[in-house]
N, C-alpha and C positions, 0 to 999 in steps of 0.2 A: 653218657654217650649220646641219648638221643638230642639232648640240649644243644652240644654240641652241634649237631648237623641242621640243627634251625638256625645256627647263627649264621650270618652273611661274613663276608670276605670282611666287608670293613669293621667288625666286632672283633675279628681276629688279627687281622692285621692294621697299625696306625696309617693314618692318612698320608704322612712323608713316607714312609716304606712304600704303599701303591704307587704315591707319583714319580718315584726313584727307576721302582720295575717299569711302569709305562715307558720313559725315559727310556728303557733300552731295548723295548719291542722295536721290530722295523716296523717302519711306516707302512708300510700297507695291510699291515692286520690291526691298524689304531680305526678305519673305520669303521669295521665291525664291533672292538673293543665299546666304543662309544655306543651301544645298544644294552651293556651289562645293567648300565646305571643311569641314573642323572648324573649322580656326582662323577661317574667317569665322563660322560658327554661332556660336565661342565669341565673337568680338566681338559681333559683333551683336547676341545676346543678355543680353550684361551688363550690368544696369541702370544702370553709369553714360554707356556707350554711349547708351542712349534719351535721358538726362535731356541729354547732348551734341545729338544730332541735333534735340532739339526747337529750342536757340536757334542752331544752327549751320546746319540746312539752309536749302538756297538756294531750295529750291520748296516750301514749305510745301503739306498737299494738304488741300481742305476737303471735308466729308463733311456732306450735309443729313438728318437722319432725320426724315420725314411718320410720323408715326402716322394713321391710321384707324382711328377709331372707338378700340373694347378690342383688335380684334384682330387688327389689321392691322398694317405699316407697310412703310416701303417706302425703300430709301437710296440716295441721289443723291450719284457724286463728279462736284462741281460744275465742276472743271475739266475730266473726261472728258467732258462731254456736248457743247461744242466741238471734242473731235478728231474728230468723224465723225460719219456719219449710223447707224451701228450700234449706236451705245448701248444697252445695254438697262438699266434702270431693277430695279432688284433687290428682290425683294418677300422682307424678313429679319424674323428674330422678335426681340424682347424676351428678356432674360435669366432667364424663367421656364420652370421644367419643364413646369408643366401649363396650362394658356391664361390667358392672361395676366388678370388679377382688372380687375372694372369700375371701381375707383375707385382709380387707380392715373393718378401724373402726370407729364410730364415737368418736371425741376426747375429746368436750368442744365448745363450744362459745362465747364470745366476741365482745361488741358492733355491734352487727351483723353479723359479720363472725363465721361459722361453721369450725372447722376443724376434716381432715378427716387426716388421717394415713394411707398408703399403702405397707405393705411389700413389700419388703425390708426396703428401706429408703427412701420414702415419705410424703412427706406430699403435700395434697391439702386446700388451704385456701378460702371459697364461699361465695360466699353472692347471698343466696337464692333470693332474694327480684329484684336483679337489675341483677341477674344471671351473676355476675363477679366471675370467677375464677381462680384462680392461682397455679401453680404445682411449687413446693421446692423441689428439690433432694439434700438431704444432707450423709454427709456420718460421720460413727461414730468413725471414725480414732482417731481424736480426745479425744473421751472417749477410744479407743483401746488401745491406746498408754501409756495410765498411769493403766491399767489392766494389772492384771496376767492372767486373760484368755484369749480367742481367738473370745471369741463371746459374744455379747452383741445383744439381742430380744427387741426390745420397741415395745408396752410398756410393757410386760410380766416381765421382769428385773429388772423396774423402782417401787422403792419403793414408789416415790410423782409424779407423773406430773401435769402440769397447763398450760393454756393456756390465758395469759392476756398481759396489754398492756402499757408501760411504757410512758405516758403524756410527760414526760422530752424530753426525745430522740425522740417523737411519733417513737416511734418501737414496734410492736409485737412481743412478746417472748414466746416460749416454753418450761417451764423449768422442767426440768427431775432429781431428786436424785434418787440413786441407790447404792448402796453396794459389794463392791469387796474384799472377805475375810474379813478382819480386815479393810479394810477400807472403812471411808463414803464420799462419791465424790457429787459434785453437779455441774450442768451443765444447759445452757440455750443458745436454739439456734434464734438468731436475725432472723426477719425476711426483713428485712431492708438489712440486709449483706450478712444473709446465710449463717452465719458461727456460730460455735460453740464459745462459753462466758466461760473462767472453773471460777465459784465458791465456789472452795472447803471450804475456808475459813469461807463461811458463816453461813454452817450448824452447828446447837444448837450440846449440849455435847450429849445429852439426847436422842441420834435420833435413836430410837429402830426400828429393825426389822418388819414392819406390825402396826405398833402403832396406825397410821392416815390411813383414806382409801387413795386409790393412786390419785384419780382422783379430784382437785381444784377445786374450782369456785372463778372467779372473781369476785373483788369489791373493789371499792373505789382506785385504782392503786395497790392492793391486792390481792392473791391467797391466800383460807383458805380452811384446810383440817379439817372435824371431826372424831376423834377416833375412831376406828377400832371395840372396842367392849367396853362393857359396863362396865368391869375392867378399861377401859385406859378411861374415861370420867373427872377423876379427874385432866387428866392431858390440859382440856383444848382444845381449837381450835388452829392449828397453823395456822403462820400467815404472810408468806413473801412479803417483800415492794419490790415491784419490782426499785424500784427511787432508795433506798437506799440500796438494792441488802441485807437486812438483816431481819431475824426470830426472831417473840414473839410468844408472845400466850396471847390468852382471855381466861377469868372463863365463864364457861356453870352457868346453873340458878342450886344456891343451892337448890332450891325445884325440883330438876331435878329428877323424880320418873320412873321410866320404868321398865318393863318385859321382855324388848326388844331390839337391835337397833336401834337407829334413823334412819333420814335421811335428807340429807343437801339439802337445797333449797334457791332461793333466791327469796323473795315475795316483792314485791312494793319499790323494790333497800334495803332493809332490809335481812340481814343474818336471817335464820329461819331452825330449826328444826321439825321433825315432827315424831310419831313413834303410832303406833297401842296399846290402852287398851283393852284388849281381855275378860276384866274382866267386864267391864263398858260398851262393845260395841261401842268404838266412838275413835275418834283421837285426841289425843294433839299436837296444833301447838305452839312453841315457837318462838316468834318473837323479834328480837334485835330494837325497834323503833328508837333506835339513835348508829349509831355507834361506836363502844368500849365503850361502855356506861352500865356500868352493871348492872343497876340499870332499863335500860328501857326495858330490859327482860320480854315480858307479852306472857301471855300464854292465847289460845282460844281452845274448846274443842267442838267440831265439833261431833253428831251425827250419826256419820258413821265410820263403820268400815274399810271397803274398798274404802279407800279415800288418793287419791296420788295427796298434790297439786301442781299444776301448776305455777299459777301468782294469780295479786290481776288484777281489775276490779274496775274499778270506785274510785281507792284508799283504797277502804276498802273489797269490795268482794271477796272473794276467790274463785276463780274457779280450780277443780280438776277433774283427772280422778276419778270414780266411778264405783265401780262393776267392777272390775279390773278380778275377780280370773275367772272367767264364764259368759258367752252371748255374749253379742252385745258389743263392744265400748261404755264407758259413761261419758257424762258430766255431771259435778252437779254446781251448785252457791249458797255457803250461805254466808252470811251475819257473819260478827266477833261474833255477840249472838249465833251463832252454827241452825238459821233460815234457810232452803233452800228456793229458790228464782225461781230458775230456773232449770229445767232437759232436757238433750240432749242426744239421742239416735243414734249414727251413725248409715246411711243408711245399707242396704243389704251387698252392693258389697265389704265393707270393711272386709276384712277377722276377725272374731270374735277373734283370736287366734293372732291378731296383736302382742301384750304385754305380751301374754305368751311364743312367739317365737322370739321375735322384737328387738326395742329396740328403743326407744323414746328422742327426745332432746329438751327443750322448750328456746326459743333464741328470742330477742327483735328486729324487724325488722329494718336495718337504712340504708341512703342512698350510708354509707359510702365509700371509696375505699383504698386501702391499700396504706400508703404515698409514695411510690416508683411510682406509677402506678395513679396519679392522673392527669396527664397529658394525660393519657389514659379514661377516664373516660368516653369515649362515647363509647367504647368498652366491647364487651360483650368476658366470655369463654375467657379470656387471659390464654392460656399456658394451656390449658386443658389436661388432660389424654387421 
């Protein structure tokens, strides 16, 4: 017996068994884990470790960033705010050294990285979580040069952009369409190279002014935009594969009934809409359960009017913002039968006026690093502003 209690975890247990269990800890107790050992440090830390625990863990953890105003912001993990009443709400900076510049925006996320846009021609790529950062100066000569005009604004300009991540190449991309007189241009910049891609050829015939909202969400090695307004609903979600550098489009659910505009979310790695009945008091969520699959189109009808959602919880929960228009900051948790579960009210010091001034980005925490820089990995703030 006493033998026994000398021995270490790894005497008793094989090395593929530890790295299995790590695999399905959440991310945010791996960096503590990584102080048990070496050997767990060196697991842990090794980028194919991350790029595993992203499609392996069992609790995925979501992470909300409010910005205020230039210089604020403030980050919410959305599933801690339901274990108790001691939360505190963390008020974190931006990946700049010196205060963060006034026209500077949030862009999209991406297996964990945030990115941000800095006029001129910036871009910063972060990863809140392990506080790696990285600065891309790029310049728009590129798209210049095949213009009749003299100036190009992103993203002001840009009819589609997106921000996702092409598995083949592991490269992150940026991809921007935009319109110059009579013609429709499309473009995407590597991040892997930092250079500009032109793929004019890919854009559909069909690719009207304003049609899609501009700003993508990733999925599945896809960027998907929803229509602009509730006239262009018939035409679909677009839909470009980043591998095969080419646009479809999926059918929204024939029972698709609104007074309104939608709005695009992505809930428990599921495409999902969502849009306010002002008639009935409550919200309709539509949710895609299987990918391009039109038939697993189910819709869930939520109690509440002022209800912006987030992510899913425990696979099936939906957690959203609440009481969006007035007060305090609010969580809510119901259940797919449209049941609430749970209510969370941000403390004081959170400015009430977050969301009606702010502007909010809800992103899946991972440990990942950008493939260039994985060699770097122990490294925090690479190439900061």
């Amino acid at each position: 017996m006493e033998e026994n209690k000398q021995k270490s975890i790894h005497d008793i247990l094989p090395l593929d068994l530890i790295h299995i269990i790590l695999l399905r800890i959440p991310v945010k107790h791996l960096g503590r884990l990584k102080c048990v050992s070496k050997l767990w440090h060196s697991l842990i830390s090794d980028p194919g470790f991350a790029e595993s625990h992203l499609h392996l863990s069992l609790a995925p953890t979501h992470a909300c960033v409010y910005r205020k105003v230039s210089t604020k912001s403030y980050l919410v993990h959305v599933e801690k705010v339901f274990n108790g009443d001691n939360y505190q709400v963390k008020e974190v900076s931006f990946p700049f050294k010196k205060q963060p510049p006034s026209k500077f925006r949030v862009m999209g996320s991406c297996r964990g990285f945030v990115l941000l846009h800095q006029e001129p021609h910036f871009f910063v790529v972060w990863n809140p979580l392990t506080g790696f950062s990285k600065r891309l100066s790029y310049s728009w000569l590129n798209i210049l040069h095949r213009s009749k005009g003299r100036y190009f604004y992103f993203p002001g300009n840009a009819i589609l952009y997106g921000f996702g991540y092409d598995a083949t190449r592991d490269d992150y991309l940026v991809v921007v369409a935009w319109k110059d007189s009579n013609c429709q241009l499309l473009d995407c910049l590597s991040l892997r190279t930092n250079s500009w891609i032109n793929l004019d050829a890919a854009l559909p015939k069909r690719f009207g002014f304003c049609l899609w909202e501009s700003e993508g969400l990733f999925l599945n090695g896809s960027i998907h935009w929803l229509p602009y307004s509730l006239k262009h609903y018939s035409e679909g979600l677009l839909i470009f594969d980043l591998k095969e550098r080419s646009f479809s489009k999926m059918s929204l659910p024939e029972q698709l009934i609104m007074g309104g505009p939608a709005t695009f979310v992505i809930l428990g790695g599921c495409l999902a809409l969502y849009f306010q009945d002002y008639v009935e008091g409550n919200t309709h969520i539509w949710v895609m359960k299987e990918y391009r699959v039109h038939s697993s189109w189910t819709l869930y009808v939520i109690p509440c009017l002022e209800f912006e959602p987030l992510c899913l919880s425990n696979g099936s929960d939906i957690i959203a913002l609440d009481s969006i228009l007035a007060g305090p900051l609010k969580f809510a948790k119901y259940n797919i039968r449209g049941e609430l579960l749970q209510h969370f009210t941000c403390p004081a010091h959170l400015p009430h006026d977050i969301y009606k001034y702010g502007s909010y980005l809800v992103y899946t925490e991972s440990l990942l690093l950008l493939p260039s820089d994985s060699k770097h990995k122990d490294k925090k703030n690479n190439n900061v502003i």
